[in-house]
Every structure is written in structure tokens, then in C-alpha cells.
PyMOL Python script that loads the backbone (N, CA, C, O; Angstrom):
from pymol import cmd

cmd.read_pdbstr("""\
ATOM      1  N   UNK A   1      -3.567 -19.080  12.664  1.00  0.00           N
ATOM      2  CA  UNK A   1      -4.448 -18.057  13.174  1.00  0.00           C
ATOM      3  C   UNK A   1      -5.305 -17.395  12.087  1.00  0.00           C
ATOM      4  O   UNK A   1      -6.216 -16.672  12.490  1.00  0.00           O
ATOM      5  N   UNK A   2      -5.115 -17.561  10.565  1.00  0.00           N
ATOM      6  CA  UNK A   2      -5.652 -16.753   9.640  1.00  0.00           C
ATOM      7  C   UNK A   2      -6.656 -17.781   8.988  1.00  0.00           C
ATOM      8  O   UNK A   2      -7.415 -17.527   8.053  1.00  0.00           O
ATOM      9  N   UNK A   3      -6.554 -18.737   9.510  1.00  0.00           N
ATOM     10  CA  UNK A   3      -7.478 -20.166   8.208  1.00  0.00           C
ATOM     11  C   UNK A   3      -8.383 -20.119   8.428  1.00  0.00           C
ATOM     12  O   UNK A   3      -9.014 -20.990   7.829  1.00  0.00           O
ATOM     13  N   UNK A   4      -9.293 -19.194   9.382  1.00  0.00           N
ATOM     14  CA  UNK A   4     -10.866 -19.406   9.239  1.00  0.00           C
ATOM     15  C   UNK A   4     -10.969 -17.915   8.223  1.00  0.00           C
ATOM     16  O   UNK A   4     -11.838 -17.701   7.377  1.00  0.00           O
ATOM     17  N   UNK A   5     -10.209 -17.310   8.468  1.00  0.00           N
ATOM     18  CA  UNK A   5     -10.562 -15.527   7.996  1.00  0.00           C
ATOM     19  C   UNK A   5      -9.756 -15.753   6.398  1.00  0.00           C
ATOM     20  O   UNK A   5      -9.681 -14.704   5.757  1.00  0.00           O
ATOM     21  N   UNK A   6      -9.282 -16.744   5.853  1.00  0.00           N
ATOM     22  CA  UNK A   6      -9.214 -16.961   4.571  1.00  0.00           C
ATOM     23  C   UNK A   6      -9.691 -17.878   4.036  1.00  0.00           C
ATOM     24  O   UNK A   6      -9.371 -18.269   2.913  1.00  0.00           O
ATOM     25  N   UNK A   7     -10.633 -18.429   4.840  1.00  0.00           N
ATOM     26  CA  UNK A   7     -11.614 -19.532   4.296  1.00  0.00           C
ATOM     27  C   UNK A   7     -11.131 -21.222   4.063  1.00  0.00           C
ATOM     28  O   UNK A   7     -11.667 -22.149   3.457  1.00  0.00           O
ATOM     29  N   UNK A   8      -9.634 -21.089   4.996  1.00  0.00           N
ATOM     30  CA  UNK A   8      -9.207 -22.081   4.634  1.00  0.00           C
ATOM     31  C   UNK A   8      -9.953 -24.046   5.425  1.00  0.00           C
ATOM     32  O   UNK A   8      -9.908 -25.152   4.887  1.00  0.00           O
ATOM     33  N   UNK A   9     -10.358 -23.753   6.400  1.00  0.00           N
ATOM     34  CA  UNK A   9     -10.965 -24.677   7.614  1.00  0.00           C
ATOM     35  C   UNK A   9     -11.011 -25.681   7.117  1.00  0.00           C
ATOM     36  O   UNK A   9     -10.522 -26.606   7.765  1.00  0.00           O
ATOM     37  N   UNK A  10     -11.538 -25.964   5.907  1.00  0.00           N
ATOM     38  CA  UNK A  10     -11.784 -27.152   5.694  1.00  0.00           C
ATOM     39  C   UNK A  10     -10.960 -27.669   4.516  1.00  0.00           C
ATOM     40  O   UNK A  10     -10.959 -28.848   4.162  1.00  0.00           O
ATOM     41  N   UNK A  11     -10.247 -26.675   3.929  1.00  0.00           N
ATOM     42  CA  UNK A  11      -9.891 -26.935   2.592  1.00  0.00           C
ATOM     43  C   UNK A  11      -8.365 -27.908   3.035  1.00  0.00           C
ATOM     44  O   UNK A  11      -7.711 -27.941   4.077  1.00  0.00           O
ATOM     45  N   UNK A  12      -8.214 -28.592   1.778  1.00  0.00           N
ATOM     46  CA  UNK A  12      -6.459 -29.304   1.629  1.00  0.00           C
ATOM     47  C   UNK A  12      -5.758 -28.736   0.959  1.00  0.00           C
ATOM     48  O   UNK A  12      -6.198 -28.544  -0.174  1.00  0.00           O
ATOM     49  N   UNK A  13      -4.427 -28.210   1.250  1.00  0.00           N
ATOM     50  CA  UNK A  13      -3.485 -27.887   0.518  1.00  0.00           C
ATOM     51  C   UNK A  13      -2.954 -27.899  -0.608  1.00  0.00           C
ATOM     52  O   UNK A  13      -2.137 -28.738  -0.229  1.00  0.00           O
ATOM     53  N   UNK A  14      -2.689 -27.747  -1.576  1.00  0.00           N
ATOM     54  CA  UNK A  14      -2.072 -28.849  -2.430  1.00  0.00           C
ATOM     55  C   UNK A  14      -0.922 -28.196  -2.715  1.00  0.00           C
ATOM     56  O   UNK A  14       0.158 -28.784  -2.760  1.00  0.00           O
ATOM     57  N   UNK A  15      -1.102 -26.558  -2.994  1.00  0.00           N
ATOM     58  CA  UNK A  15       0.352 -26.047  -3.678  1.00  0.00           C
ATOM     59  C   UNK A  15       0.390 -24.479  -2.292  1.00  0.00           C
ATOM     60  O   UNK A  15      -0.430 -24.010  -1.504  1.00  0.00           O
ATOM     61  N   UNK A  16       1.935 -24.154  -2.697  1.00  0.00           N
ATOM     62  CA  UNK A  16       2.300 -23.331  -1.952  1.00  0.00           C
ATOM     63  C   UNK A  16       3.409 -22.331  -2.713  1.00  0.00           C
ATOM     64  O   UNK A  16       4.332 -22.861  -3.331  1.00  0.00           O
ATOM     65  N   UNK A  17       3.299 -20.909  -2.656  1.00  0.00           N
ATOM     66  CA  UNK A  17       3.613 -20.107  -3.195  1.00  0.00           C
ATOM     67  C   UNK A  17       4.155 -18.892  -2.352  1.00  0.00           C
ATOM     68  O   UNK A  17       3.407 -18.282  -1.589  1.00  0.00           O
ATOM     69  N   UNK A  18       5.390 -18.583  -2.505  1.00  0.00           N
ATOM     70  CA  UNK A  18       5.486 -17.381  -1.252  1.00  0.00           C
ATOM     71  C   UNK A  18       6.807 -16.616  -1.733  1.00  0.00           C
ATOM     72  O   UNK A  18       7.594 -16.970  -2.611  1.00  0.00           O
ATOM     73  N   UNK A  19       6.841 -15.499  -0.943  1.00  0.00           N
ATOM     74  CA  UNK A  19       8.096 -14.463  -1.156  1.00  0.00           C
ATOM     75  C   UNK A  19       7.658 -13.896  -0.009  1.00  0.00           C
ATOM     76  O   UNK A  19       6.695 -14.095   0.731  1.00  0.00           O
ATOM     77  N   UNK A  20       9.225 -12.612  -0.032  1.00  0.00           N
ATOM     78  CA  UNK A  20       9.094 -12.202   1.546  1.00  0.00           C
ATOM     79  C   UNK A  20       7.805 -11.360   2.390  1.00  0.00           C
ATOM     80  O   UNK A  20       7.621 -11.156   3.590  1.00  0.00           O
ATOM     81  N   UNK A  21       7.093 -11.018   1.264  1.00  0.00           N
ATOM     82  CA  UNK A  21       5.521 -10.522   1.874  1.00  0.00           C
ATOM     83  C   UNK A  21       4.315 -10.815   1.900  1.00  0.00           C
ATOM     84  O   UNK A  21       3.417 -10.257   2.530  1.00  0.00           O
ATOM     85  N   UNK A  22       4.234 -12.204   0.826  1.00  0.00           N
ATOM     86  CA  UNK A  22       3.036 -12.602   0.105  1.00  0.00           C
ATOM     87  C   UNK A  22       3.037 -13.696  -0.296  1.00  0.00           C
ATOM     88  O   UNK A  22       3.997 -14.029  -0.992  1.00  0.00           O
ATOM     89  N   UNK A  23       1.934 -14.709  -0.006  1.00  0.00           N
ATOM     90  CA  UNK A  23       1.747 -16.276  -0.277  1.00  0.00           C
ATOM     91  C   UNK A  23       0.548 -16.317  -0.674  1.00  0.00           C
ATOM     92  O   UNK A  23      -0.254 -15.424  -0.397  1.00  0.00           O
ATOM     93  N   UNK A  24       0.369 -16.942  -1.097  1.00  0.00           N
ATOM     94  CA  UNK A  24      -0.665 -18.247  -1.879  1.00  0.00           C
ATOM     95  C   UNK A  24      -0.763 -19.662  -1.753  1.00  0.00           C
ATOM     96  O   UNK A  24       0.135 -20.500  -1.659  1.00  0.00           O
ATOM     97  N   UNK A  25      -1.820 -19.773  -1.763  1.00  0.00           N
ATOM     98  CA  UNK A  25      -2.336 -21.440  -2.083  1.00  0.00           C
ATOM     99  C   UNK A  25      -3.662 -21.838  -2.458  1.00  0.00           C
ATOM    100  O   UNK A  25      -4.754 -21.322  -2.225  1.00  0.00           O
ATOM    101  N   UNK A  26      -3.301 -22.962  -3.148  1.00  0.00           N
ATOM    102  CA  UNK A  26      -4.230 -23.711  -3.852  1.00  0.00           C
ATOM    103  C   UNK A  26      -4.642 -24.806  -3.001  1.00  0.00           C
ATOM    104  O   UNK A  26      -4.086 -25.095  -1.942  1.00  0.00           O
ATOM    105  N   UNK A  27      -5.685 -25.434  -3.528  1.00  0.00           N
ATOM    106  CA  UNK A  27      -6.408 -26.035  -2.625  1.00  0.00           C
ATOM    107  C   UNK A  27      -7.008 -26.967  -3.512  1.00  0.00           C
ATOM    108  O   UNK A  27      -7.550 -26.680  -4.579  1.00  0.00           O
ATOM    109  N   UNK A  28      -6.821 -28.661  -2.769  1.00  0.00           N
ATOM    110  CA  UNK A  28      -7.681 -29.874  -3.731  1.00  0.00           C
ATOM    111  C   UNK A  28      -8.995 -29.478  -4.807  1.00  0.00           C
ATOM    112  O   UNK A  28      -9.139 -29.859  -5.968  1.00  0.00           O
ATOM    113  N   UNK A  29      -9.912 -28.555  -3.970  1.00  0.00           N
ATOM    114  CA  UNK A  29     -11.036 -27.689  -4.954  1.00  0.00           C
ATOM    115  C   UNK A  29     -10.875 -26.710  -5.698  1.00  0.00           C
ATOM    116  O   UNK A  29     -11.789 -25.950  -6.019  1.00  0.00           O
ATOM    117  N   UNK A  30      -9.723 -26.611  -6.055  1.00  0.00           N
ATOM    118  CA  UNK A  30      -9.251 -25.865  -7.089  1.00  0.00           C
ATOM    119  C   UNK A  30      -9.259 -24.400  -6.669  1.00  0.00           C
ATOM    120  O   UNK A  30      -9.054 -23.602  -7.584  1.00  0.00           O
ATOM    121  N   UNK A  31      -9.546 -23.683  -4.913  1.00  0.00           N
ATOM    122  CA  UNK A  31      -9.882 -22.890  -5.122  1.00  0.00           C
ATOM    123  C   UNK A  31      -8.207 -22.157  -4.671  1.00  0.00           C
ATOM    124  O   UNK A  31      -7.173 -22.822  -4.731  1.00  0.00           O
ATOM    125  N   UNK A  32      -8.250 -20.898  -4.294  1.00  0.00           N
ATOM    126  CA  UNK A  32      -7.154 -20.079  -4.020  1.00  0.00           C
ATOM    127  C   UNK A  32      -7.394 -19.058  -3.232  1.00  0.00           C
ATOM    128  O   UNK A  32      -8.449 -18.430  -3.331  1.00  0.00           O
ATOM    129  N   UNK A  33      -6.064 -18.622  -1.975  1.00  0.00           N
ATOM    130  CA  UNK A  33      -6.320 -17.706  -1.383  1.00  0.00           C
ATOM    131  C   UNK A  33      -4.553 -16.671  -1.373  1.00  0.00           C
ATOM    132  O   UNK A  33      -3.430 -16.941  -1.799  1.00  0.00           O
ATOM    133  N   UNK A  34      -4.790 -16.194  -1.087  1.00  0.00           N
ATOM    134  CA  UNK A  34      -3.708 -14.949  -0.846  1.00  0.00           C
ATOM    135  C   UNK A  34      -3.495 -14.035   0.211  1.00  0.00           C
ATOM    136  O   UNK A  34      -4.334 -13.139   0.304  1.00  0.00           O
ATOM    137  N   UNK A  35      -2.530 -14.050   1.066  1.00  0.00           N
ATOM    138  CA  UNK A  35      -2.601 -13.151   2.439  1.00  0.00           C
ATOM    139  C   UNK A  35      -1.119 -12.609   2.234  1.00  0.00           C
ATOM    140  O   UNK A  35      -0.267 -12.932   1.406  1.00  0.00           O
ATOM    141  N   UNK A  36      -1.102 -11.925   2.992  1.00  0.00           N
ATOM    142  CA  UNK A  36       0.304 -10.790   2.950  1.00  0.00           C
ATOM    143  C   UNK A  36       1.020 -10.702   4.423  1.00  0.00           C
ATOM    144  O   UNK A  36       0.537 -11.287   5.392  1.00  0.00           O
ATOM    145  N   UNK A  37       2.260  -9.890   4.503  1.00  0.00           N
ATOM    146  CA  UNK A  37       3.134 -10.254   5.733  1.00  0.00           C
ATOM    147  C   UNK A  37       1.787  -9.117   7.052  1.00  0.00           C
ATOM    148  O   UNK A  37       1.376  -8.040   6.620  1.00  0.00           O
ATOM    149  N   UNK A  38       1.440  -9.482   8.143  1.00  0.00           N
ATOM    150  CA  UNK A  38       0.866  -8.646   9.054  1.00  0.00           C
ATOM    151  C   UNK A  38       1.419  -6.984   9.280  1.00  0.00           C
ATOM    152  O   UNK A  38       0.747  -6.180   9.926  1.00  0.00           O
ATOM    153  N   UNK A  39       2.501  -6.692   8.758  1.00  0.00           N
ATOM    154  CA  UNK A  39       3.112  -5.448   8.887  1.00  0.00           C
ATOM    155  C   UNK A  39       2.832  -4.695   7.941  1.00  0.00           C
ATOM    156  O   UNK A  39       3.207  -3.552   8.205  1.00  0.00           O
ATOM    157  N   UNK A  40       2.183  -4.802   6.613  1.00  0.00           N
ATOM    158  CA  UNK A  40       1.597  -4.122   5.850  1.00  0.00           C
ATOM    159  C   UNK A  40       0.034  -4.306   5.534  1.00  0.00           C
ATOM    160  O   UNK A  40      -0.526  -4.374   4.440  1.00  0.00           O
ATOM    161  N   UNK A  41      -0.609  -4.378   7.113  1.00  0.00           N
ATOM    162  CA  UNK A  41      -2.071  -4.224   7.158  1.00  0.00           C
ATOM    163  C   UNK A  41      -2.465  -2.857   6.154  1.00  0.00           C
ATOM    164  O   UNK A  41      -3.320  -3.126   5.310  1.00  0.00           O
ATOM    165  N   UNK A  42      -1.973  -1.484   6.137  1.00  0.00           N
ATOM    166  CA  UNK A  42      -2.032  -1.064   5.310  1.00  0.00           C
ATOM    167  C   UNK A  42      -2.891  -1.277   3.996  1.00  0.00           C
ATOM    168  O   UNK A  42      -4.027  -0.891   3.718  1.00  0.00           O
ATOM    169  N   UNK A  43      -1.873  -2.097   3.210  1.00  0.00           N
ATOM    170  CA  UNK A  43      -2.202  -2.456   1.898  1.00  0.00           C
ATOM    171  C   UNK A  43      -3.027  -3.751   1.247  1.00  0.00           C
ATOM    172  O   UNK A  43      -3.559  -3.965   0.157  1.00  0.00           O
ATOM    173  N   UNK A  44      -2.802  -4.743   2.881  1.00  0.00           N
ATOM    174  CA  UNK A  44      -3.683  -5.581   2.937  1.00  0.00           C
ATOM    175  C   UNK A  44      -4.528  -6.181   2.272  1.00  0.00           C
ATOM    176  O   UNK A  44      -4.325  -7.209   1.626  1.00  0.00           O
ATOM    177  N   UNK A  45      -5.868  -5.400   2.405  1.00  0.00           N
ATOM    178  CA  UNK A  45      -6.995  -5.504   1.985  1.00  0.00           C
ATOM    179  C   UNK A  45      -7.065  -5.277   0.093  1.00  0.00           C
ATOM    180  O   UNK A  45      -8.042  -5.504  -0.622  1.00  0.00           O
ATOM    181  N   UNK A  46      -5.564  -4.722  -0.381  1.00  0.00           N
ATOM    182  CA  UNK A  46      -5.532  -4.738  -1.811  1.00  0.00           C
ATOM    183  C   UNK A  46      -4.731  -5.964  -2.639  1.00  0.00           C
ATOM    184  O   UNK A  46      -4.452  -6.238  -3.806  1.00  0.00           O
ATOM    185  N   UNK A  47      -4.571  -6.432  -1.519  1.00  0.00           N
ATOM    186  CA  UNK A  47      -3.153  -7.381  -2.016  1.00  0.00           C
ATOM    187  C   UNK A  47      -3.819  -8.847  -1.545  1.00  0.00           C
ATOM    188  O   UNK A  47      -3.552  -9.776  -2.306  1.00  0.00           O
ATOM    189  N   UNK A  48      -4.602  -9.147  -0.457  1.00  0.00           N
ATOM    190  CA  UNK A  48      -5.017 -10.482  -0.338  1.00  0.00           C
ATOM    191  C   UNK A  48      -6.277 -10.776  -0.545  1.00  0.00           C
ATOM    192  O   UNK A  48      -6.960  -9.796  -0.845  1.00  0.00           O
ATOM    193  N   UNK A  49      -7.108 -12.298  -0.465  1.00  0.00           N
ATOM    194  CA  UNK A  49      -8.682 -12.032  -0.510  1.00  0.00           C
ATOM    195  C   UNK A  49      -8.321 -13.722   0.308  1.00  0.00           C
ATOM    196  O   UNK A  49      -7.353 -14.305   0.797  1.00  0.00           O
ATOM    197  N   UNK A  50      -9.438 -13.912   0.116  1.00  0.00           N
ATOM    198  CA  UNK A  50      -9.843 -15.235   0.830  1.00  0.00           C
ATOM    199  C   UNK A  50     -10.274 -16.520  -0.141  1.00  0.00           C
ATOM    200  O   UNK A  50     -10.770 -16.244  -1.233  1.00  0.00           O
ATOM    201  N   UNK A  51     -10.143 -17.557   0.134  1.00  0.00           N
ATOM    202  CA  UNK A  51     -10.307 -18.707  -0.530  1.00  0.00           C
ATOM    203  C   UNK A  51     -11.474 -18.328  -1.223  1.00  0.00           C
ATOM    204  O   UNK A  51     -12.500 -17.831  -0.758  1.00  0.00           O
ATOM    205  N   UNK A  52     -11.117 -18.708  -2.741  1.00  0.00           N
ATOM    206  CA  UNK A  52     -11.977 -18.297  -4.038  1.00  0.00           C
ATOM    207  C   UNK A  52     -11.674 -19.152  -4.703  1.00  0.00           C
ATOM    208  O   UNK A  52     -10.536 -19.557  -4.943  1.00  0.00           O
ATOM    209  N   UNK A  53     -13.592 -19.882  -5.435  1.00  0.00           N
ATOM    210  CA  UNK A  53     -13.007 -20.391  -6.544  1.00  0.00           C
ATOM    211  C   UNK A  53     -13.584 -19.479  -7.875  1.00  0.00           C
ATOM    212  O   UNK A  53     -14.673 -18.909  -7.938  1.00  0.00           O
ATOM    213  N   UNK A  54     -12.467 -19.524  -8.959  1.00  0.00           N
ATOM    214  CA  UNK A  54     -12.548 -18.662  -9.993  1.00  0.00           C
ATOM    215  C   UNK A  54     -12.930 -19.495 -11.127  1.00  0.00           C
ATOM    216  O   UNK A  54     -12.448 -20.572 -11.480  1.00  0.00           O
ATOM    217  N   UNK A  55     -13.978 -18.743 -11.691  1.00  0.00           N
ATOM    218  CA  UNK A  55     -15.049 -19.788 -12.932  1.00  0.00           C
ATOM    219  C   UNK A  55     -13.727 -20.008 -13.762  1.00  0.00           C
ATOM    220  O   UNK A  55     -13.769 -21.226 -13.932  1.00  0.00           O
ATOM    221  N   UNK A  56     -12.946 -19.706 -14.184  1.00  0.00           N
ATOM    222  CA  UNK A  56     -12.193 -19.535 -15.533  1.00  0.00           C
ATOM    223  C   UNK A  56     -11.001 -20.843 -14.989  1.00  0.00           C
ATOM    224  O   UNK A  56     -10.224 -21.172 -15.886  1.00  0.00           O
ATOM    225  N   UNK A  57     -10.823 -21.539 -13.707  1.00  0.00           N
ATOM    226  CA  UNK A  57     -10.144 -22.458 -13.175  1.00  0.00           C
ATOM    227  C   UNK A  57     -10.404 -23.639 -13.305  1.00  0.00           C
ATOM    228  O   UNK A  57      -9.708 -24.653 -13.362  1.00  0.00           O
ATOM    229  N   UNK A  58     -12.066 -23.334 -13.374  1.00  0.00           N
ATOM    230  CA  UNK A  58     -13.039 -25.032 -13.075  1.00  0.00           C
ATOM    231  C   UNK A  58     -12.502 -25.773 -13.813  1.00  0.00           C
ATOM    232  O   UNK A  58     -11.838 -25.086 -14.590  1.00  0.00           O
ATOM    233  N   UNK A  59     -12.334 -27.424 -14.164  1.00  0.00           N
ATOM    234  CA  UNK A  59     -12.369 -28.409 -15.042  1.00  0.00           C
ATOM    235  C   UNK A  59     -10.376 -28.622 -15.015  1.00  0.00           C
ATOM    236  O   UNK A  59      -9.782 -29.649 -15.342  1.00  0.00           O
ATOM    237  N   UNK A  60      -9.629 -27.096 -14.447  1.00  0.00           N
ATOM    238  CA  UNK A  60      -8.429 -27.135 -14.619  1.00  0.00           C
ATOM    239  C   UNK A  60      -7.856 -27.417 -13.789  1.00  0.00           C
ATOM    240  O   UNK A  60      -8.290 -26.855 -12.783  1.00  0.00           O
ATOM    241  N   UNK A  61      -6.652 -28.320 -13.503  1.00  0.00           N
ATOM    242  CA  UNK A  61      -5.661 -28.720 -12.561  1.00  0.00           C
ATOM    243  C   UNK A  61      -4.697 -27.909 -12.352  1.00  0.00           C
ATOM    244  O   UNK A  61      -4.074 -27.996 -13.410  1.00  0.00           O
ATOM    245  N   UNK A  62      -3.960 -26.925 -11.484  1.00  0.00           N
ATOM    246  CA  UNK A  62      -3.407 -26.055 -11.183  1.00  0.00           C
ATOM    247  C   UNK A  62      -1.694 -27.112 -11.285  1.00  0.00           C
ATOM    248  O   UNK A  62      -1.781 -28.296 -10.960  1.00  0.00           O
ATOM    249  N   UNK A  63      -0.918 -26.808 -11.533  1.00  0.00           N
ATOM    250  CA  UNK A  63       0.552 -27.709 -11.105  1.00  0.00           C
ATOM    251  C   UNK A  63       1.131 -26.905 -10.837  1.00  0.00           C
ATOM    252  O   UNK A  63       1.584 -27.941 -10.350  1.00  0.00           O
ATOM    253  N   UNK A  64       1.709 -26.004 -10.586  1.00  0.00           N
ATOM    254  CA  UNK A  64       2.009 -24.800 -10.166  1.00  0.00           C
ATOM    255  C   UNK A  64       1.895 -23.325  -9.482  1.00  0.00           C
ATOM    256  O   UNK A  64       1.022 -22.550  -9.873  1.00  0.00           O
ATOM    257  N   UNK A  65       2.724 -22.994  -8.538  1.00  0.00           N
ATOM    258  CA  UNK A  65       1.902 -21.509  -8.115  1.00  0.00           C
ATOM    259  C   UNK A  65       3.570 -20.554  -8.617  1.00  0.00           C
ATOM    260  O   UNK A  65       4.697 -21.012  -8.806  1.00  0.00           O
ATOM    261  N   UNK A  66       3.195 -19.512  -8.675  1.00  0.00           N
ATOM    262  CA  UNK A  66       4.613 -18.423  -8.638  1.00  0.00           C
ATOM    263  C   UNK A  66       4.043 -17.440  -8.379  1.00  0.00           C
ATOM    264  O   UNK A  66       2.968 -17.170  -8.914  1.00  0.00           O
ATOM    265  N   UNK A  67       4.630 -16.655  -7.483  1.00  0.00           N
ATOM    266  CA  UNK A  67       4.344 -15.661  -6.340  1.00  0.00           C
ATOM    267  C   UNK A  67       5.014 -14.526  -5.908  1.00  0.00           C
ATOM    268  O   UNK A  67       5.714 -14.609  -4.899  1.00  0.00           O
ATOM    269  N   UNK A  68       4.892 -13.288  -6.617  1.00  0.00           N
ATOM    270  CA  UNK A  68       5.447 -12.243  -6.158  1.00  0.00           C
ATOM    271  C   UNK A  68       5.442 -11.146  -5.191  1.00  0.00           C
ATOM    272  O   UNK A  68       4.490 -11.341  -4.436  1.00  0.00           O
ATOM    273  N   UNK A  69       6.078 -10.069  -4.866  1.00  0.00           N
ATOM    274  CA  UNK A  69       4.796  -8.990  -3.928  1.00  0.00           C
ATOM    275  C   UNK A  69       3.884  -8.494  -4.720  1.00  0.00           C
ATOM    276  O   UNK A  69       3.158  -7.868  -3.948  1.00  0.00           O
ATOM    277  N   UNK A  70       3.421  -8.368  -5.885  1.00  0.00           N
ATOM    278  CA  UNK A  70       1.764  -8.152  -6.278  1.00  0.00           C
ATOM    279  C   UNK A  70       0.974  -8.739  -7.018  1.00  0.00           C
ATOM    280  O   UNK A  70      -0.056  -8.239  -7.471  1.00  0.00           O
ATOM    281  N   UNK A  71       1.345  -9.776  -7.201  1.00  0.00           N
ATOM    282  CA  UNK A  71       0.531 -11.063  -8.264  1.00  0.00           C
ATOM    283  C   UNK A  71       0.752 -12.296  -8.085  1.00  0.00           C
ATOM    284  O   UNK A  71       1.835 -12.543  -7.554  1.00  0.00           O
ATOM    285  N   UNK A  72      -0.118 -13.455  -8.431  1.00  0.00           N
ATOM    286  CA  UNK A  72       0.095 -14.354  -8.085  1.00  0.00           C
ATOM    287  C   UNK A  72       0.280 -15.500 -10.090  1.00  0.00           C
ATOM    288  O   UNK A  72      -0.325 -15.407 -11.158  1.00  0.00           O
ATOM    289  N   UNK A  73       0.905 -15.992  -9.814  1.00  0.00           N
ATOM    290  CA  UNK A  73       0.491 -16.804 -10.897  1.00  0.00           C
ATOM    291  C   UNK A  73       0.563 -18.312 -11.072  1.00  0.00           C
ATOM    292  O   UNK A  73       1.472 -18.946 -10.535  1.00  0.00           O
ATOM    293  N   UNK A  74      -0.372 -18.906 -11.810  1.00  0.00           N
ATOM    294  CA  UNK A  74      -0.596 -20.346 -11.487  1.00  0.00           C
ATOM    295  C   UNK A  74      -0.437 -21.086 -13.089  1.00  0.00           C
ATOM    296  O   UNK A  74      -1.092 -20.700 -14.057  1.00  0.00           O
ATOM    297  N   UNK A  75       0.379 -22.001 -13.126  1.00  0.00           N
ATOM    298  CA  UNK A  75       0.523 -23.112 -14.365  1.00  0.00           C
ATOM    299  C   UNK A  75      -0.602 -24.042 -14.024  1.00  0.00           C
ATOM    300  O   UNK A  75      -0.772 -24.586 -12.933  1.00  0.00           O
ATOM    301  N   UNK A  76      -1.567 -24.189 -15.410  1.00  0.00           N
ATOM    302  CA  UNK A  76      -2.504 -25.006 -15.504  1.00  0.00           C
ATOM    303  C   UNK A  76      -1.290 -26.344 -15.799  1.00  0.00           C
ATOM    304  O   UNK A  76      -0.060 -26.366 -15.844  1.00  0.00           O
ATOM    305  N   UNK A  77      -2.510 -27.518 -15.981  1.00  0.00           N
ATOM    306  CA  UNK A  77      -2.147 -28.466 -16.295  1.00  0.00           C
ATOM    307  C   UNK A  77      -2.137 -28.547 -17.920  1.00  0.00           C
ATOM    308  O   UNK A  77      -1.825 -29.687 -18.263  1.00  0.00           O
ATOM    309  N   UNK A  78      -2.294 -27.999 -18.624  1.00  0.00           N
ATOM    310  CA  UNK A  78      -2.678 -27.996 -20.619  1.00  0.00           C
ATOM    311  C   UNK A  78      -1.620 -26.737 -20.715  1.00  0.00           C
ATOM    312  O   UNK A  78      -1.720 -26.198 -21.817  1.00  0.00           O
ATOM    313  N   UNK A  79      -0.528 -26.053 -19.778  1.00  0.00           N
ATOM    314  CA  UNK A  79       0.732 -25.931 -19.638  1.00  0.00           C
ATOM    315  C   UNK A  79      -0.040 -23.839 -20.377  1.00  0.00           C
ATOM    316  O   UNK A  79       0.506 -23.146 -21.236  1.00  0.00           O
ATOM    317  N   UNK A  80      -1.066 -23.578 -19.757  1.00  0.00           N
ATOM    318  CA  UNK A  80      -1.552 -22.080 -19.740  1.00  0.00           C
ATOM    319  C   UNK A  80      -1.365 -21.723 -18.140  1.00  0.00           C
ATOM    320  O   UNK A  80      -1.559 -22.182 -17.014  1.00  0.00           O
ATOM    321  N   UNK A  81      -0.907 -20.705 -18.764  1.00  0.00           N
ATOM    322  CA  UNK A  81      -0.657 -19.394 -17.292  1.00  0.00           C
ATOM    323  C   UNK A  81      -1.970 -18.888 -17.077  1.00  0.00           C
ATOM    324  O   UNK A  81      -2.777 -18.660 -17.979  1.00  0.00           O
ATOM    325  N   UNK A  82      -2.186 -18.700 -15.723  1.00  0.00           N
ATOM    326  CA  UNK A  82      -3.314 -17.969 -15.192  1.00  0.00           C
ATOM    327  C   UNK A  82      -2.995 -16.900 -14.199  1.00  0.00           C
ATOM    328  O   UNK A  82      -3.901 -16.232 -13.700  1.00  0.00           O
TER     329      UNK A  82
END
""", "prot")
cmd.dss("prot")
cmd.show_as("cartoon", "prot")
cmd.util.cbc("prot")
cmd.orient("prot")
């Protein structure tokens, strides 16, 4: 119900990241999105955004996601945290 309103429609999966309020994923185009549990609409709008790709990602292969309730973090492939 959320994949058009996080930009996901067309995108492929590749990685998956989650805890009990908050997920992530990456996507074949390197890009990334973030949504939160529906019960803290609240805070929502500070905590998720919609499929983004981030200049500082380009050229990089993501192999990893790790995922907390307020950050997300991703292992490049040249073994740097983002």
C-alpha cells in the first residue's frame, strides 16, 4: 500500500533492513527509501523519506543495510559505512 508514496513502483529490491519501527531498502539503482511503523504518524515525516538517490552513493555498491529506530546505515562495497 506504501510503494507508490515511497517511490518504490518501479524499483527492485535488493537489500532489506528493519527493526520493530523502521525499515529500509535499497534498490538495484542504488537508490533508498525509509518508512516507519503507521502508529507513529506523529514522527513520521522526521524519520522516513521516499526513494532517493544520494550523489555521495553513485558508482557505489551497497552490500549491506543496518537499521535502527533513528538511522539507517549501509556497508559499501570498498567495505565504508554510509
Amino acid at each position: 500500500p506504501r510503494v507508490s508514496f515511497l517511490g518504490l513502483t518501479n524499483e527492485k529490491i535488493t537489500l532489506l533492513a528493519a527493526n520493530s519501527i523502521r525499515a529500509t531498502v535499497a534498490t538495484e539503482t542504488n537508490k533508498v527509501a525509509t518508512w516507519v511503523d503507521d502508529t507513529l504518524s506523529t514522527v513520521a515525516l522526521k524519520l522516513e523519506h521516499s526513494t532517493q538517490a544520494f550523489p555521495e552513493l553513485q558508482g557505489e555498491r551497497m552490500v549491506s543495510l543496518h537499521c535502527c529506530a533513528l538511522y539507517t546505515c549501509a556497508q559499501l562495497e570498498n567495505s565504508l559505512y554510509w
